[in-house]
C-alpha positions as CSV (number, residue, x, y, z in Angstrom):
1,X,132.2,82.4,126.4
2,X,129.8,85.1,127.2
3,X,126.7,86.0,129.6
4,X,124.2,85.1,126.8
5,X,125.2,81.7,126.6
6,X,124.5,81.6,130.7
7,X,121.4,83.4,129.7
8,X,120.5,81.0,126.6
9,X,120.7,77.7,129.0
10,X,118.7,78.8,132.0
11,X,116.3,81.8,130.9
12,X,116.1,85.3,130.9
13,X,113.4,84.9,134.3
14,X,114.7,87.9,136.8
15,X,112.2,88.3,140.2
16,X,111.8,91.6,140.6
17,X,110.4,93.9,143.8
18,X,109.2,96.7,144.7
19,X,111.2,99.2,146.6
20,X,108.5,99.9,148.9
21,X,108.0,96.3,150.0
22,X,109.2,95.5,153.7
23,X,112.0,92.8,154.4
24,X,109.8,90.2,155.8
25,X,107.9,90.0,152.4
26,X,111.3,89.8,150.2
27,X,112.1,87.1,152.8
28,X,109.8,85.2,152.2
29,X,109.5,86.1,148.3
30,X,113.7,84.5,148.3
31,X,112.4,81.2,149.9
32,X,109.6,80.6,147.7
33,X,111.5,81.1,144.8
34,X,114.7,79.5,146.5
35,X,117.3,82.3,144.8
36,X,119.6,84.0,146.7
37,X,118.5,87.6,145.9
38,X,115.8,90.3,144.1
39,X,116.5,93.0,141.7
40,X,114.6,95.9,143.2
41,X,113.0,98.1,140.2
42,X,111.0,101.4,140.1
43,X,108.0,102.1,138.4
44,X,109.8,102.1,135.0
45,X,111.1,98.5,135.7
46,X,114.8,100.4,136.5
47,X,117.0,98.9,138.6
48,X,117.2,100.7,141.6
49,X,119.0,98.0,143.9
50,X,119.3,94.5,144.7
51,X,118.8,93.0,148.1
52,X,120.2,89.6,148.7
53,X,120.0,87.5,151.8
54,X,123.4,89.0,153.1
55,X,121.8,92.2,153.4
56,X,118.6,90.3,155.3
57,X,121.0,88.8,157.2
58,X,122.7,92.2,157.9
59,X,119.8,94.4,158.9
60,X,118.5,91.6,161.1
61,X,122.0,91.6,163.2
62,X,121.7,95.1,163.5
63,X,117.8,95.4,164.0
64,X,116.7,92.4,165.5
65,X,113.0,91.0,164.7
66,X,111.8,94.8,164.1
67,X,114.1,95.0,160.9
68,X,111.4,93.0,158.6
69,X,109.0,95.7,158.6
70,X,111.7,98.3,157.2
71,X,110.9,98.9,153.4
72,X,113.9,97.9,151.2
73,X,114.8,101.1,150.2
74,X,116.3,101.1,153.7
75,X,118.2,98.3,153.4
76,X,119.2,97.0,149.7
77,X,122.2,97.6,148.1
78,X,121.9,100.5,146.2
79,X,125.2,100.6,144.0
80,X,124.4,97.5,141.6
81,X,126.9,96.1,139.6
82,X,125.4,95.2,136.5
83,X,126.9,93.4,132.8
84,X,125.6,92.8,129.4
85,X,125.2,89.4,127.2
86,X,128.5,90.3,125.5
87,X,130.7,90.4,128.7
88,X,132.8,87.6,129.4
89,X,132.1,84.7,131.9
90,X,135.9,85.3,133.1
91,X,135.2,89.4,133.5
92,X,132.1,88.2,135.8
93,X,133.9,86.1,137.8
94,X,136.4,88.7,138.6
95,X,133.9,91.0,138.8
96,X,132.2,89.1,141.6
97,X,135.3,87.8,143.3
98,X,136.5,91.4,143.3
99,X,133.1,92.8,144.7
100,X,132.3,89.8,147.3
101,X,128.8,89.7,145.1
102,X,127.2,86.7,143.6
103,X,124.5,88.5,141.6
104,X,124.8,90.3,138.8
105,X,121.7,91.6,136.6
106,X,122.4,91.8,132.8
107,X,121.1,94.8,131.4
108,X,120.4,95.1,126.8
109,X,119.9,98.2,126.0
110,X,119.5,99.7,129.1
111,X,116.4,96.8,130.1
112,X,116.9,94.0,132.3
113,X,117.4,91.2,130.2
114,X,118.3,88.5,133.4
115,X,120.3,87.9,136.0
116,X,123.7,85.7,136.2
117,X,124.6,83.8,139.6
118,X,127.7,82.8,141.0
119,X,126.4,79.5,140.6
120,X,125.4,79.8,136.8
121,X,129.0,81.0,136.2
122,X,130.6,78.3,137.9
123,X,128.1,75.7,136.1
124,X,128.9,77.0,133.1
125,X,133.1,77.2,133.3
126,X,132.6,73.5,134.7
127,X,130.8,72.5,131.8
128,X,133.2,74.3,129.6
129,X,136.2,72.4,131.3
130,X,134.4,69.1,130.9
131,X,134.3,69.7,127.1
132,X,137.8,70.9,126.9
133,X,138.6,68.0,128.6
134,X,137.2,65.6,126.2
135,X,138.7,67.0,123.6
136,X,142.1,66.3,124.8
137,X,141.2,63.0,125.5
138,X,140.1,62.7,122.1
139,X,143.0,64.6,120.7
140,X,145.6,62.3,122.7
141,X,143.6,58.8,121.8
142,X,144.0,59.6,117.7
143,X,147.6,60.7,118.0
């Protein structure tokens, strides 16, 4: 299985922001939506980062209260991991796993074409095992 069948079942929605936008607005931004992080994107809709709430969470341990007025080009992750519809769920999952992540944007073509959670992978791998599951069942039940 492959990112674009993640991508066909839930949507090719990604919330973007901009890099000059301050933490308190992305905060609040993540709990209206109610994901877990924001791809960050330049006036050419590029990926330029992602900040999820670990690196909230971060910058407000270091920085206290005054840390939601910094602008996220202070504090997103800059180095973004990214895939494309024709990786494999199982190369994500290492991917994450490997990286401590559990966002990855999906770039066709060089655009952003969606985003792939930890969550949609393992949705998706249960949902695969279900049906692998039933199959057996069937298999064993007509032999």
């Amino acid at each position: 299985m492959t990112v674009r069948s993640i991508l066909s079942a839930k949507g090719s929605d990604v919330t973007t922001i901009d890099p000059n936008t301050n933490v308190a607005a992305a905060a609040r931004l993540l709990a209206e939506r109610k994901i877990g992080a924001l791809v960050v994107t330049g006036a050419d809709r590029r990926i330029v980062g992602i900040l999820s709430e670990r690196d909230i969470v971060n910058v407000l341990a270091k920085g206290g209260a005054a840390a939601l007025d910094r602008p996220l080009t202070e504090v997103m992750t800059r180095k973004v991991t990214t895939c494309s519809p024709a990786d494999t769920i199982s190369s994500i999952m290492e991917r994450m796993t490997a990286g401590k992540f559990r966002h990855v944007p999906v770039l066709e073509q060089g655009r952003l074409a969606g985003i792939v959670s930890i969550g949609d992978v393992v949705k998706h791998r249960l949902q695969e095992m279900e049906t692998e599951q039933a199959a057996l069942r069937d298999y064993i039940q007509t032999a």
